[in-house]
Structures are given as C-alpha cells and as structure tokens.
PDB file of the backbone (N, CA, C, O) and the ligand in Angstrom, with CONECT records:
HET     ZN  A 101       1
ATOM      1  N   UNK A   1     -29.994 -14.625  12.819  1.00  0.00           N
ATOM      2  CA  UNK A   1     -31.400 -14.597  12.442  1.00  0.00           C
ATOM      3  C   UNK A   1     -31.543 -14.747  10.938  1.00  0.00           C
ATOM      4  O   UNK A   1     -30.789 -14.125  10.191  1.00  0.00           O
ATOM      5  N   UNK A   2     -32.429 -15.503  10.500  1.00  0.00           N
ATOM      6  CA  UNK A   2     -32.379 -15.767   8.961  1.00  0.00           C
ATOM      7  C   UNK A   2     -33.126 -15.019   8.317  1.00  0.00           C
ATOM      8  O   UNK A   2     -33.001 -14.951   7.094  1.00  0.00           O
ATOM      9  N   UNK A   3     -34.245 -14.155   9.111  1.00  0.00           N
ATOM     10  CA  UNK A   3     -35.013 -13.132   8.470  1.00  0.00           C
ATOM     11  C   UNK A   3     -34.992 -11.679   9.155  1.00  0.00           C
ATOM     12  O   UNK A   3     -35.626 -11.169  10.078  1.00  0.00           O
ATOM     13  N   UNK A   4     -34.219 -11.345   8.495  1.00  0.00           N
ATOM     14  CA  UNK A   4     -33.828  -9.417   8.583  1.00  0.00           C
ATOM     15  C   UNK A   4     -34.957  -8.685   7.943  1.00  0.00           C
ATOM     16  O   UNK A   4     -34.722  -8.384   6.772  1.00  0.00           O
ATOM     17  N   UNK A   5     -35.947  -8.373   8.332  1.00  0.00           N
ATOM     18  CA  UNK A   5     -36.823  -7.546   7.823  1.00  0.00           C
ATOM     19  C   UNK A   5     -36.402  -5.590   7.543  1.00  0.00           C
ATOM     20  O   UNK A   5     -35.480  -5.097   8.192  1.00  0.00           O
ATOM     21  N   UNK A   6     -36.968  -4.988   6.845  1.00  0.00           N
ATOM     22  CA  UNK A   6     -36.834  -3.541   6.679  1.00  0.00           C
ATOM     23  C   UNK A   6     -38.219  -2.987   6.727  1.00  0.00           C
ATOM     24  O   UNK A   6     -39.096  -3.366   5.950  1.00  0.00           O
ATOM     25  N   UNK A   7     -38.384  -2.179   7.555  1.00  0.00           N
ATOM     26  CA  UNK A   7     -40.224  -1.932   7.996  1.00  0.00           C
ATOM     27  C   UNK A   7     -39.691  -0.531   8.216  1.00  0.00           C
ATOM     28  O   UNK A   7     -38.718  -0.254   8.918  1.00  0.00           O
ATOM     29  N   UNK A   8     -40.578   0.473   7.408  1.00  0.00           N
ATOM     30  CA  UNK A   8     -40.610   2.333   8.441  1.00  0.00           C
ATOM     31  C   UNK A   8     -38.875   2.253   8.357  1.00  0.00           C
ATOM     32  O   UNK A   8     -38.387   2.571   9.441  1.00  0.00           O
ATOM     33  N   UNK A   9     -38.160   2.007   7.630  1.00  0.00           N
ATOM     34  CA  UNK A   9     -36.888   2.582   7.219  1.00  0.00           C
ATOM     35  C   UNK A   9     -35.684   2.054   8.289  1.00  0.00           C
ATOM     36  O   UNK A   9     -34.579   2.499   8.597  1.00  0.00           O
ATOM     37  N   UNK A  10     -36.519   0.810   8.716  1.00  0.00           N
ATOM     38  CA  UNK A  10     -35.472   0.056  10.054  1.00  0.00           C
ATOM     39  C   UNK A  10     -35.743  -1.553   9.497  1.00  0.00           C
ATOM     40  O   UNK A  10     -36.697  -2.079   8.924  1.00  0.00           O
ATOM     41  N   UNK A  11     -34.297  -2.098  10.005  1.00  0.00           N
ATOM     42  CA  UNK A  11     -33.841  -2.952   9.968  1.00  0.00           C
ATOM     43  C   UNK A  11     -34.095  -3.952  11.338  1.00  0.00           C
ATOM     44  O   UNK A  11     -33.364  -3.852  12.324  1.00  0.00           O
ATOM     45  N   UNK A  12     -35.268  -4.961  11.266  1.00  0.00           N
ATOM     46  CA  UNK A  12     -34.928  -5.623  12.724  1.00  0.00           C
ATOM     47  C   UNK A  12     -34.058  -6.346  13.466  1.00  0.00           C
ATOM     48  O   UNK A  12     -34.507  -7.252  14.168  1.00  0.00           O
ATOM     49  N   UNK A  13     -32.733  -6.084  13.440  1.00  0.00           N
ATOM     50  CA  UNK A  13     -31.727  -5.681  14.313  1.00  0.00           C
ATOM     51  C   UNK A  13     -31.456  -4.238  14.637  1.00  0.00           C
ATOM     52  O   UNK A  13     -30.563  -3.863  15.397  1.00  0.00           O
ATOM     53  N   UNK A  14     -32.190  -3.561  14.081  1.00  0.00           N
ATOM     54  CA  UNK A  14     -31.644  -1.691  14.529  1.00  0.00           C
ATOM     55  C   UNK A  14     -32.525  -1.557  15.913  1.00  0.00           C
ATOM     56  O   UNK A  14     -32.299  -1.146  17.052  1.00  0.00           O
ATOM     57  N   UNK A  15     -33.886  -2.241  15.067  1.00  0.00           N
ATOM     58  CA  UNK A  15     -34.766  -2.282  16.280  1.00  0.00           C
ATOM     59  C   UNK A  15     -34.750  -2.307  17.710  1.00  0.00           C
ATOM     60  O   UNK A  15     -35.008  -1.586  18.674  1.00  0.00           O
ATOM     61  N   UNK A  16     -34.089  -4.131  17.258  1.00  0.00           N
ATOM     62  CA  UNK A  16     -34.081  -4.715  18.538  1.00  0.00           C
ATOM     63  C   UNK A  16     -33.096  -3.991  19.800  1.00  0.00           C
ATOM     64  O   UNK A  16     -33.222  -4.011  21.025  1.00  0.00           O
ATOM     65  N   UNK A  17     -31.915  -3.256  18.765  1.00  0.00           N
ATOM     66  CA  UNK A  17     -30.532  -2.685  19.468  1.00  0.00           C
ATOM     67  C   UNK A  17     -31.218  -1.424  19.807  1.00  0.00           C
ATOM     68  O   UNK A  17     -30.297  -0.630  20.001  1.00  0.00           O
ATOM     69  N   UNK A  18     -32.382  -0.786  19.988  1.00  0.00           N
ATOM     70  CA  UNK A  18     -32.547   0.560  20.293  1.00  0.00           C
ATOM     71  C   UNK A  18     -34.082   0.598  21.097  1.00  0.00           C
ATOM     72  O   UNK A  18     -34.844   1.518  21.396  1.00  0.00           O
ATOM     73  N   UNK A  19     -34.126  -1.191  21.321  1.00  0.00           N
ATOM     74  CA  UNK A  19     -35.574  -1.105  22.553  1.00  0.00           C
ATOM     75  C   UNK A  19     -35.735  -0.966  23.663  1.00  0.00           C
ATOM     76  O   UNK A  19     -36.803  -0.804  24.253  1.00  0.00           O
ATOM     77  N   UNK A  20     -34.415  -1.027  24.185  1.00  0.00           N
ATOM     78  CA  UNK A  20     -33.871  -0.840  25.909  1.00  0.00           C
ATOM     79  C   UNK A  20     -34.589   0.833  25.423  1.00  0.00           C
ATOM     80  O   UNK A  20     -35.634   1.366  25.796  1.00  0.00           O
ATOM     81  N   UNK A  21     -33.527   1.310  24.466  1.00  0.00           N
ATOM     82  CA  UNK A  21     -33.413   2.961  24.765  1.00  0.00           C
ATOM     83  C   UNK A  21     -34.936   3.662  24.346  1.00  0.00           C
ATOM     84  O   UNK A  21     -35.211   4.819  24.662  1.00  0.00           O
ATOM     85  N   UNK A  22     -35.807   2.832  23.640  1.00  0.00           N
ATOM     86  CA  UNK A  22     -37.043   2.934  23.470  1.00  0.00           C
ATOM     87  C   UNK A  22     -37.742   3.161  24.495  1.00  0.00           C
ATOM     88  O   UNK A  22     -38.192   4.255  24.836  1.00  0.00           O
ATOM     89  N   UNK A  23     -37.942   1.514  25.362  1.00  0.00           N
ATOM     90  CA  UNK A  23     -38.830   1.900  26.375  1.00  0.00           C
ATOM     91  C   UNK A  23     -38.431   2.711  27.614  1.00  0.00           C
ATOM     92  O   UNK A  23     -39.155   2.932  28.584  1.00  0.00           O
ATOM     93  N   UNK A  24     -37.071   3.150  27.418  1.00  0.00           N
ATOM     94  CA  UNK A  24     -36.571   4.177  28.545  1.00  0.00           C
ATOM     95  C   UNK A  24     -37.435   5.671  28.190  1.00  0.00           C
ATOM     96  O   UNK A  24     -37.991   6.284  29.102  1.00  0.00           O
ATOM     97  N   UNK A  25     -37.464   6.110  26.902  1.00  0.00           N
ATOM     98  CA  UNK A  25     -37.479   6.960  26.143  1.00  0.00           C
ATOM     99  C   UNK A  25     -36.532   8.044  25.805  1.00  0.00           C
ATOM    100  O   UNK A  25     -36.580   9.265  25.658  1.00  0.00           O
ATOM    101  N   UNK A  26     -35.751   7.207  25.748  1.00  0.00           N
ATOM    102  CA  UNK A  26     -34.139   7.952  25.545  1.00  0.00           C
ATOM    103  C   UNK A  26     -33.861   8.269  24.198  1.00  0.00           C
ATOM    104  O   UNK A  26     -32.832   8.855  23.863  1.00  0.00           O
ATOM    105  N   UNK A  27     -34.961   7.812  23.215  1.00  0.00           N
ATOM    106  CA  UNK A  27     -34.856   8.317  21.874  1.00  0.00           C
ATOM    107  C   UNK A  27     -35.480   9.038  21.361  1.00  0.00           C
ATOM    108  O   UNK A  27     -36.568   9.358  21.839  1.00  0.00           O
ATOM    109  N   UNK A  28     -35.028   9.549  20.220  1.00  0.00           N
ATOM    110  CA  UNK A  28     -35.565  11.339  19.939  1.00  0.00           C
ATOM    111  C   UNK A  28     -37.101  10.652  19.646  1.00  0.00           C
ATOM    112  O   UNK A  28     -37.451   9.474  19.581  1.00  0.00           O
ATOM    113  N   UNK A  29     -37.815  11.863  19.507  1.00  0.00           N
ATOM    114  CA  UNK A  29     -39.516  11.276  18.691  1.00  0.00           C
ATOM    115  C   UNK A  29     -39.466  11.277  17.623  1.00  0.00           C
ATOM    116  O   UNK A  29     -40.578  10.991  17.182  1.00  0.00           O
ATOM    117  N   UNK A  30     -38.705  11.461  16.792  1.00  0.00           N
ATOM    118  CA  UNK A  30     -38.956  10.847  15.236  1.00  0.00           C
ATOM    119  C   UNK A  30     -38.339   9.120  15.570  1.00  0.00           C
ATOM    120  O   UNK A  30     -39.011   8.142  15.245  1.00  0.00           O
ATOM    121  N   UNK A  31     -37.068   9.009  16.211  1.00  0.00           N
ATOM    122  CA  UNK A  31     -36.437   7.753  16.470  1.00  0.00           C
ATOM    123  C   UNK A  31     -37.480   7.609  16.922  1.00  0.00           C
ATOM    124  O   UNK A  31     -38.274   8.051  16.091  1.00  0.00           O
ATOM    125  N   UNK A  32     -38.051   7.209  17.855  1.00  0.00           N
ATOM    126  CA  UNK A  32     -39.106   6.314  18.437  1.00  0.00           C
ATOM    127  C   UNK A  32     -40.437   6.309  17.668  1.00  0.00           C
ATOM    128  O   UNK A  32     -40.975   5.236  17.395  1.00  0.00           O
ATOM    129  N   UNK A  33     -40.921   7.364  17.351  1.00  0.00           N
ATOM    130  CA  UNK A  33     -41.946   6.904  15.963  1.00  0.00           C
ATOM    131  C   UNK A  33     -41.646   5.822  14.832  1.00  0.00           C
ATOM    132  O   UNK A  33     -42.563   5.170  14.333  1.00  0.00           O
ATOM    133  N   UNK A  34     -40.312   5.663  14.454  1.00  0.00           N
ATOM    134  CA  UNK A  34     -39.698   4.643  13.750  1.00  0.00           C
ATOM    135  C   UNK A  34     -40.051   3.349  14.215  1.00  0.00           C
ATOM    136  O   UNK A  34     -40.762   2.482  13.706  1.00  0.00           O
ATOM    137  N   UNK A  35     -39.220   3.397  15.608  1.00  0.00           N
ATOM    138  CA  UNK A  35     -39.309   1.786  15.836  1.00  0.00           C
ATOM    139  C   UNK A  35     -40.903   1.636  16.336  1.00  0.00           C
ATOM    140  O   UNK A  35     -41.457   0.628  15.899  1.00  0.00           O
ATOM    141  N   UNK A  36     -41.642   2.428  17.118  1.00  0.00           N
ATOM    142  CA  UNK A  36     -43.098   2.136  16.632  1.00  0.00           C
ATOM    143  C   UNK A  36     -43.829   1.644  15.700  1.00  0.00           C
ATOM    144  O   UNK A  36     -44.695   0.769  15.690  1.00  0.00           O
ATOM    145  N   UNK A  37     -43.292   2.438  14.766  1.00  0.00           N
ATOM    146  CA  UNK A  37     -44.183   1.884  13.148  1.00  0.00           C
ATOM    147  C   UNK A  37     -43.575   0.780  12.939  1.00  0.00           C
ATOM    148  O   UNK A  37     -44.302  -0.117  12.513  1.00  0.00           O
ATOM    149  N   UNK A  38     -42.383   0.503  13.104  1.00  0.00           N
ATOM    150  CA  UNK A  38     -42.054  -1.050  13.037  1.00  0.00           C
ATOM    151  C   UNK A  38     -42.227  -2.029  13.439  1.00  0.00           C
ATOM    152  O   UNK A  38     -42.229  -3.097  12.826  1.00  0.00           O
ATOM    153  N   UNK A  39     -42.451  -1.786  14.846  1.00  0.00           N
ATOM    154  CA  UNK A  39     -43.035  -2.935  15.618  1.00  0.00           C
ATOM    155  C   UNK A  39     -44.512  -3.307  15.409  1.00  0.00           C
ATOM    156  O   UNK A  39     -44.987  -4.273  16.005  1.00  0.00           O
ATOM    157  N   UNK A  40     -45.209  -2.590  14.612  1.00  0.00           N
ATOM    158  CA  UNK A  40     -46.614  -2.055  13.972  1.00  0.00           C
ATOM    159  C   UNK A  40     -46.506  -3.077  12.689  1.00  0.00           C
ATOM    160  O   UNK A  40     -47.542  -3.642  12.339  1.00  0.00           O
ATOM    161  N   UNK A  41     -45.730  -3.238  12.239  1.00  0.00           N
ATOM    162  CA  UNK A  41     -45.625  -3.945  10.920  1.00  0.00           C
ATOM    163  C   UNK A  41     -45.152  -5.075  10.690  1.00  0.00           C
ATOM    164  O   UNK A  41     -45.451  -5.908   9.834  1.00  0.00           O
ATOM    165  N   UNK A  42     -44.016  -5.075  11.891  1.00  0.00           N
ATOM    166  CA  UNK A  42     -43.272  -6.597  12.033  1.00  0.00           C
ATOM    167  C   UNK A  42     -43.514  -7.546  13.343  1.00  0.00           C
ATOM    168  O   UNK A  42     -43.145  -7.258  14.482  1.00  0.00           O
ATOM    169  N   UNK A  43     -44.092  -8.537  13.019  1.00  0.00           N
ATOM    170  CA  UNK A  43     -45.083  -9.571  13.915  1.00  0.00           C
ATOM    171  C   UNK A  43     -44.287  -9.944  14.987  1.00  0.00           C
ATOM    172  O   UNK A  43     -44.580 -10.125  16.169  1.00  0.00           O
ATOM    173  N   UNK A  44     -42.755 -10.069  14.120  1.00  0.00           N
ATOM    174  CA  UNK A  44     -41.431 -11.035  15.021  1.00  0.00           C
ATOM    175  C   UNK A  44     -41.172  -9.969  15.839  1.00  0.00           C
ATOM    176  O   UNK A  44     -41.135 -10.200  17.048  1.00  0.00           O
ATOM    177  N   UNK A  45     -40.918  -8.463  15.316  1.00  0.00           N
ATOM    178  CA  UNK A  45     -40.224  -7.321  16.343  1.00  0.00           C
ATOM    179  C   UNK A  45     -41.606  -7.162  17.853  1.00  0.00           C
ATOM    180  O   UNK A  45     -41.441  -6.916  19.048  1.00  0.00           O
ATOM    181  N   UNK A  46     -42.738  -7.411  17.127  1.00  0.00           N
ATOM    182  CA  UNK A  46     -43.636  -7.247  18.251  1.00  0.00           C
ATOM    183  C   UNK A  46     -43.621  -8.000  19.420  1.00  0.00           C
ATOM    184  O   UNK A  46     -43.518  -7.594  20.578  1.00  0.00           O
ATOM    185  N   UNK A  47     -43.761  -9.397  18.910  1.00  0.00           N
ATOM    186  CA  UNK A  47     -43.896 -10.293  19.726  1.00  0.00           C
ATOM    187  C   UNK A  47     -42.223 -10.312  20.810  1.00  0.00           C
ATOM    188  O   UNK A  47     -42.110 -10.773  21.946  1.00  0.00           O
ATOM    189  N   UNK A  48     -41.483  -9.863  20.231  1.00  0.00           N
ATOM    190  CA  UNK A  48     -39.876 -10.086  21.013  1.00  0.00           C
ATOM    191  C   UNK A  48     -40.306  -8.491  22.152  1.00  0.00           C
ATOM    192  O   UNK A  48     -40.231  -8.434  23.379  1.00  0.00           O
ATOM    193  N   UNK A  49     -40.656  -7.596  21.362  1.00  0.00           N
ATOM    194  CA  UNK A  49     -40.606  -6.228  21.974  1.00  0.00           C
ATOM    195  C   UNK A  49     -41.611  -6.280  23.451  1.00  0.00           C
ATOM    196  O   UNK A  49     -41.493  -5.599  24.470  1.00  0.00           O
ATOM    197  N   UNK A  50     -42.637  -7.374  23.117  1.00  0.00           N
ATOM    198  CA  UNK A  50     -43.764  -6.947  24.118  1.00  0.00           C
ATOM    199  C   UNK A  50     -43.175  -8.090  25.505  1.00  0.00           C
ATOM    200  O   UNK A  50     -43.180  -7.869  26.716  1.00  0.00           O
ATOM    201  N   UNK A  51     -42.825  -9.011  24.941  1.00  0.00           N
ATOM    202  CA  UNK A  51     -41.993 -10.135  26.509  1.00  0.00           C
ATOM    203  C   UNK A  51     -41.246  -8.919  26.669  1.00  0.00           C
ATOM    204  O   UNK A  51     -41.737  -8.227  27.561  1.00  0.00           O
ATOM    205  N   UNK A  52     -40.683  -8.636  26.367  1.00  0.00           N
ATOM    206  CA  UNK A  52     -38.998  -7.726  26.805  1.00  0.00           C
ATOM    207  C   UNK A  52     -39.388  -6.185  27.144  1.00  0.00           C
ATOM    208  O   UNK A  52     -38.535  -5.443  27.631  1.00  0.00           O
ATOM    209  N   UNK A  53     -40.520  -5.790  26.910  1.00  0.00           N
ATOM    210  CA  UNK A  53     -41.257  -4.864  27.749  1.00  0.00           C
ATOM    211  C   UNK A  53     -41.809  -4.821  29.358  1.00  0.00           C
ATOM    212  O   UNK A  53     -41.768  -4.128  30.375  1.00  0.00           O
ATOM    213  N   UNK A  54     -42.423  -6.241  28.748  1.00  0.00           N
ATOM    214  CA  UNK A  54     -43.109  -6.779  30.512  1.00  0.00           C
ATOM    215  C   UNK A  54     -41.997  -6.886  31.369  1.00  0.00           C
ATOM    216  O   UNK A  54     -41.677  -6.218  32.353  1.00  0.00           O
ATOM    217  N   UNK A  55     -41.474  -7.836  30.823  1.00  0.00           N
ATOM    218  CA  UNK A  55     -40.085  -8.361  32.028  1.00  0.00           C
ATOM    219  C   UNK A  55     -39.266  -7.044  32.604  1.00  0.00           C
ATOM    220  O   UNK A  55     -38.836  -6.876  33.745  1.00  0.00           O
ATOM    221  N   UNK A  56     -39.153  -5.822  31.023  1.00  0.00           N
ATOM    222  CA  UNK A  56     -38.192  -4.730  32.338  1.00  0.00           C
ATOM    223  C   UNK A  56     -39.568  -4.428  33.305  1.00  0.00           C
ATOM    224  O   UNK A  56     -39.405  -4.677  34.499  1.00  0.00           O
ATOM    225  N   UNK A  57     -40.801  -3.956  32.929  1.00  0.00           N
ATOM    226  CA  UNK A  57     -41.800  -3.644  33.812  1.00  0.00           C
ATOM    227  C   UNK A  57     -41.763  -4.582  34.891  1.00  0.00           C
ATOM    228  O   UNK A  57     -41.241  -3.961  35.818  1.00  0.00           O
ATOM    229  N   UNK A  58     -42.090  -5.987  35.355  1.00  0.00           N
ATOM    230  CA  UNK A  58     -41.946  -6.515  36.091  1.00  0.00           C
ATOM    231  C   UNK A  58     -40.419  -6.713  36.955  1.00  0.00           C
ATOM    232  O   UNK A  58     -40.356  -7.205  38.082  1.00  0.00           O
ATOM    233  N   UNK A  59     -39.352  -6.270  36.246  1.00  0.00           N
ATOM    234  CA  UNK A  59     -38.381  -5.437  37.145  1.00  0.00           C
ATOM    235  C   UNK A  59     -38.379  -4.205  37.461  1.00  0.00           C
ATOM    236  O   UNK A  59     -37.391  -4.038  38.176  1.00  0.00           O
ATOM    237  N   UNK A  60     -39.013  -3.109  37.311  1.00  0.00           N
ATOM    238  CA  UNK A  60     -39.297  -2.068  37.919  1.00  0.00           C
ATOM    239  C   UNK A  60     -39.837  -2.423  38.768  1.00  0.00           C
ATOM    240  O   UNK A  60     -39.212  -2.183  39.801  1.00  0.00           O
ATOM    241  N   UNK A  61     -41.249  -3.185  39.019  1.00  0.00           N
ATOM    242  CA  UNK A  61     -42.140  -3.124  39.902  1.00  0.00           C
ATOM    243  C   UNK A  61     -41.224  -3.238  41.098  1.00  0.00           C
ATOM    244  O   UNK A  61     -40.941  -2.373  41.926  1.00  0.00           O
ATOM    245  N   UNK A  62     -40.617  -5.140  40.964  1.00  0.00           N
ATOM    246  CA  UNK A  62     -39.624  -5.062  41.973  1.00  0.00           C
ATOM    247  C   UNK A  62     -38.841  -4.150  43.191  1.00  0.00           C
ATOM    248  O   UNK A  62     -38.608  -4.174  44.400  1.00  0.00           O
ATOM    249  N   UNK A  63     -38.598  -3.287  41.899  1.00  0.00           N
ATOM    250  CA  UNK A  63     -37.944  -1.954  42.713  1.00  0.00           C
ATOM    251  C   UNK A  63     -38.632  -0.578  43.207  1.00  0.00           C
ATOM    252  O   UNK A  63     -39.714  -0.605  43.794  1.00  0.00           O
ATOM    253  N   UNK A  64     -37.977   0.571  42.950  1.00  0.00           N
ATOM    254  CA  UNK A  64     -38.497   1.576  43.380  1.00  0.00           C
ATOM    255  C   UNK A  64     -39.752   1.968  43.483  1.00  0.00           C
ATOM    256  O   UNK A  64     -40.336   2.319  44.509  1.00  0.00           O
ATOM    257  N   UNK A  65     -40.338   1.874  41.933  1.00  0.00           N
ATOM    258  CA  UNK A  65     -41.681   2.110  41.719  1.00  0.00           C
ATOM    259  C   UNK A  65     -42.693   1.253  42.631  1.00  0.00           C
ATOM    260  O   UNK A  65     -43.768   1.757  42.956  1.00  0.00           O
ATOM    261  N   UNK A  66     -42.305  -0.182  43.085  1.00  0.00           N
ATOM    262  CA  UNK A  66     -43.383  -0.486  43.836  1.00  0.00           C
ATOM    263  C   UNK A  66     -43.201   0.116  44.627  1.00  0.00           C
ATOM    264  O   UNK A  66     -44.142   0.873  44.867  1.00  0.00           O
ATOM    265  N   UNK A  67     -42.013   0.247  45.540  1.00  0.00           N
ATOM    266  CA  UNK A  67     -42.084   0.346  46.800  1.00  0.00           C
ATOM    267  C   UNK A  67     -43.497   2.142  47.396  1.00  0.00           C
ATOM    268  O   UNK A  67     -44.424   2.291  48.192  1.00  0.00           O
ATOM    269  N   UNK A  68     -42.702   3.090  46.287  1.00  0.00           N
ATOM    270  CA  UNK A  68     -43.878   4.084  46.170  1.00  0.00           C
ATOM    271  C   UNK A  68     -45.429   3.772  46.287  1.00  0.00           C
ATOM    272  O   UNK A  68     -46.274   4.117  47.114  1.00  0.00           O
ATOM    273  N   UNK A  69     -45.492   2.828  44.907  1.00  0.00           N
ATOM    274  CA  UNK A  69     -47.089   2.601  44.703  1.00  0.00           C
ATOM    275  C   UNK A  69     -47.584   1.788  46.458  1.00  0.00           C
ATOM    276  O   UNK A  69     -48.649   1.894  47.065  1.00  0.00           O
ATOM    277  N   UNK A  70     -46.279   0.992  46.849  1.00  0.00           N
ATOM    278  CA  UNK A  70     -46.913  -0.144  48.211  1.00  0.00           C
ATOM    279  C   UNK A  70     -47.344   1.131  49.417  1.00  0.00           C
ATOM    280  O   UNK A  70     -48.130   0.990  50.354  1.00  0.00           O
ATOM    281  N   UNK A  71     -46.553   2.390  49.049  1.00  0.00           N
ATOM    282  CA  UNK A  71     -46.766   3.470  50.930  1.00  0.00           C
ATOM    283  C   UNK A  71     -48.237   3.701  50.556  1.00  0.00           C
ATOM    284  O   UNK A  71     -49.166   3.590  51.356  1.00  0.00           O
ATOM    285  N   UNK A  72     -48.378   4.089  49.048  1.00  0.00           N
ATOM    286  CA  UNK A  72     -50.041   4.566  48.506  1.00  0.00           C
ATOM    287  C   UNK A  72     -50.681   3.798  48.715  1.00  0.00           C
ATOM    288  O   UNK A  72     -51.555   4.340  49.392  1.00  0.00           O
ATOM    289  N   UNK A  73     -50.912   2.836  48.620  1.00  0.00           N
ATOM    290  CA  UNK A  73     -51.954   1.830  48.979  1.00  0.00           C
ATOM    291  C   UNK A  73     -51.953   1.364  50.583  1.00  0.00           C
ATOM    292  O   UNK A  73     -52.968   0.921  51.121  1.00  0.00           O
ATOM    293  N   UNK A  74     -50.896   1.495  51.155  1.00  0.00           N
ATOM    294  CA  UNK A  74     -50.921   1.294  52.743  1.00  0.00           C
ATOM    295  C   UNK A  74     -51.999   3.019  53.181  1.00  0.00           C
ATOM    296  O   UNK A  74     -53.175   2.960  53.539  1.00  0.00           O
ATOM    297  N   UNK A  75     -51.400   4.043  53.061  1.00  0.00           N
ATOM    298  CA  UNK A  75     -51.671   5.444  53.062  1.00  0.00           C
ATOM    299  C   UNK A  75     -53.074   5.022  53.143  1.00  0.00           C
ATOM    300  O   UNK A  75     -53.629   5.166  54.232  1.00  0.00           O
ATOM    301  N   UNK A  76     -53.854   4.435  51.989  1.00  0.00           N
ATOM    302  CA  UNK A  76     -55.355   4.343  51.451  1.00  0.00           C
ATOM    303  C   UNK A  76     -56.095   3.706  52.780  1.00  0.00           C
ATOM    304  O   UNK A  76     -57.009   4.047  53.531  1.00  0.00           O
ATOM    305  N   UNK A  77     -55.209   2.612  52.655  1.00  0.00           N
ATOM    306  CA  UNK A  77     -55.721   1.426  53.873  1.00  0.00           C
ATOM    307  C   UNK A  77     -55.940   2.193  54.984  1.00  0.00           C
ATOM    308  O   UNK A  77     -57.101   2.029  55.360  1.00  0.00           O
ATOM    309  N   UNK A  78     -55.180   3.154  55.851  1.00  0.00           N
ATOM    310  CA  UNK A  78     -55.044   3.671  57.062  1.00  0.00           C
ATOM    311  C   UNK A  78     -56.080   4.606  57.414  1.00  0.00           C
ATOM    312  O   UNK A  78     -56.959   4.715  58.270  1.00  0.00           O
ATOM    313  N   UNK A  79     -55.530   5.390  56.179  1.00  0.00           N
ATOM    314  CA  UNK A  79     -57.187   6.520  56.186  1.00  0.00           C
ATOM    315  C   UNK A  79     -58.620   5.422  56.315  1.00  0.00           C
ATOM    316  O   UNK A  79     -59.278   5.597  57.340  1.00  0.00           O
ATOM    317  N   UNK A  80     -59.018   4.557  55.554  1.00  0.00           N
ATOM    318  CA  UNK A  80     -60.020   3.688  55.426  1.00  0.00           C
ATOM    319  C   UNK A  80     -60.698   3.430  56.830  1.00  0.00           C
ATOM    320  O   UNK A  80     -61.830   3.710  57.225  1.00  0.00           O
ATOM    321  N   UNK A  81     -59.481   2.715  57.546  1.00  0.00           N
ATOM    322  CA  UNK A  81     -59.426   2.177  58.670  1.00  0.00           C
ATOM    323  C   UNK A  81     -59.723   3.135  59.729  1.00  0.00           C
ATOM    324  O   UNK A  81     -60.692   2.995  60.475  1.00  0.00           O
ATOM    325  N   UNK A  82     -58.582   4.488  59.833  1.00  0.00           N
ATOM    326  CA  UNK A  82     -59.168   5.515  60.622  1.00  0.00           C
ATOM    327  C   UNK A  82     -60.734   5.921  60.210  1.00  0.00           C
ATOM    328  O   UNK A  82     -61.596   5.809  61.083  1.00  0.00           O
ATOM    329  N   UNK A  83     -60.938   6.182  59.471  1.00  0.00           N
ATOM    330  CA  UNK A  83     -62.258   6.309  59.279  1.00  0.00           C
ATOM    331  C   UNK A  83     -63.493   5.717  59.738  1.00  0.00           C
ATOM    332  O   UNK A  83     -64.458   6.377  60.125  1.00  0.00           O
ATOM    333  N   UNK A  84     -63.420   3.931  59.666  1.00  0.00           N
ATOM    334  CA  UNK A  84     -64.498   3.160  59.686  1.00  0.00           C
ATOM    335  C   UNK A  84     -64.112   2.830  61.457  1.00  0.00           C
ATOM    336  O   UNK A  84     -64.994   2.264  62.102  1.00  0.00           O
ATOM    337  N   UNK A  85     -62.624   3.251  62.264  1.00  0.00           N
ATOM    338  CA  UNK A  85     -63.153   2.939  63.866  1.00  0.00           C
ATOM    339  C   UNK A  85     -63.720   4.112  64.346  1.00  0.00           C
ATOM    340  O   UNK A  85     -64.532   4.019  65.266  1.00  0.00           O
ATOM    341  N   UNK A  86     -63.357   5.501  63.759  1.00  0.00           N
ATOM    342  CA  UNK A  86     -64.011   6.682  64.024  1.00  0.00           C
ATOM    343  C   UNK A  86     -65.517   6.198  64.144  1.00  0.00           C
ATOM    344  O   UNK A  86     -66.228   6.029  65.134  1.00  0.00           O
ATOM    345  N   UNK A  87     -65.736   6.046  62.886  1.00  0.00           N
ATOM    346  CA  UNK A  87     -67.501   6.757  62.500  1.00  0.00           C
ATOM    347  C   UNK A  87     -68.156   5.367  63.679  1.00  0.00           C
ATOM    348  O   UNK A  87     -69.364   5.256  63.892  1.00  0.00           O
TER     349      UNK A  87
HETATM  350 ZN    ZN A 101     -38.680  -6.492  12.856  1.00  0.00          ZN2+
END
C-alpha cells in the first residue's frame, strides 16, 4: 500500500489487522475506540472496513443467526394464521 496513514494513534495496517477482532468484539474498549476513531478519520480504512463488515454479516446470516431469526418469523406466520382461521 503506498499510503500508510496514522489516525487516533493507529497505523492503517494495525487497523486493518485488528477488524476481524473488532467486529467480533474481541477487543478491549479503549482498543476498539481506537480503531473507531480511525475509521472516523480515514476514508480508505472506512470504505475497506464497511464491504468487509457486510460480507462477514452476510455470512452470518447464512448461518446460525438466520436460521433462528427464519423459526421467528415462521413462529409469527403460524400464530397469524391460527388466528385469522379461528376468528
Ligand atoms: Zn486507515
């Protein structure tokens, strides 16, 4: 990378190497207030941080977490349904 920025006392490569553990929240809260304020200041760390946010989110969904959110919304449907052949 030809531009190494220093933003909030980080280097964007420290950044980038500690955004997995970011959006896990596996880093202390002063660490993660850091790379916050950095990604706050640096256009390039944002724009890399927010694709690479979605995409793990859109691999969660994939997995576990949908499958939860899919019984809740079936759950919703059923009650609905019992309801509207009842009444
Ligand atoms: Zn940066």
């Amino acid at each position: 990378m030809a531009i190494e920025r220093e933003i909030a006392g980080m280097r964007c490569g420290e950044v980038l190497a500690e955004l997995s553990d970011y959006l896990d929240g596996d880093l202390t809260k002063a660490r993660s207030a850091q790379v916050e304020a950095h990604l706050h200041g640096c256009d390039v760390c944002e724009r890399f941080g927010s694709a690479f946010a979605s995409a793990i989110q859109t691999l969660r969904h994939s997995g576990l977490g949908f499958g939860v959110a899919d019984s809740t919304v079936f759950e919703r449907l059923h009650a609905r349904l019992g309801k509207a052949t009842q009444e």
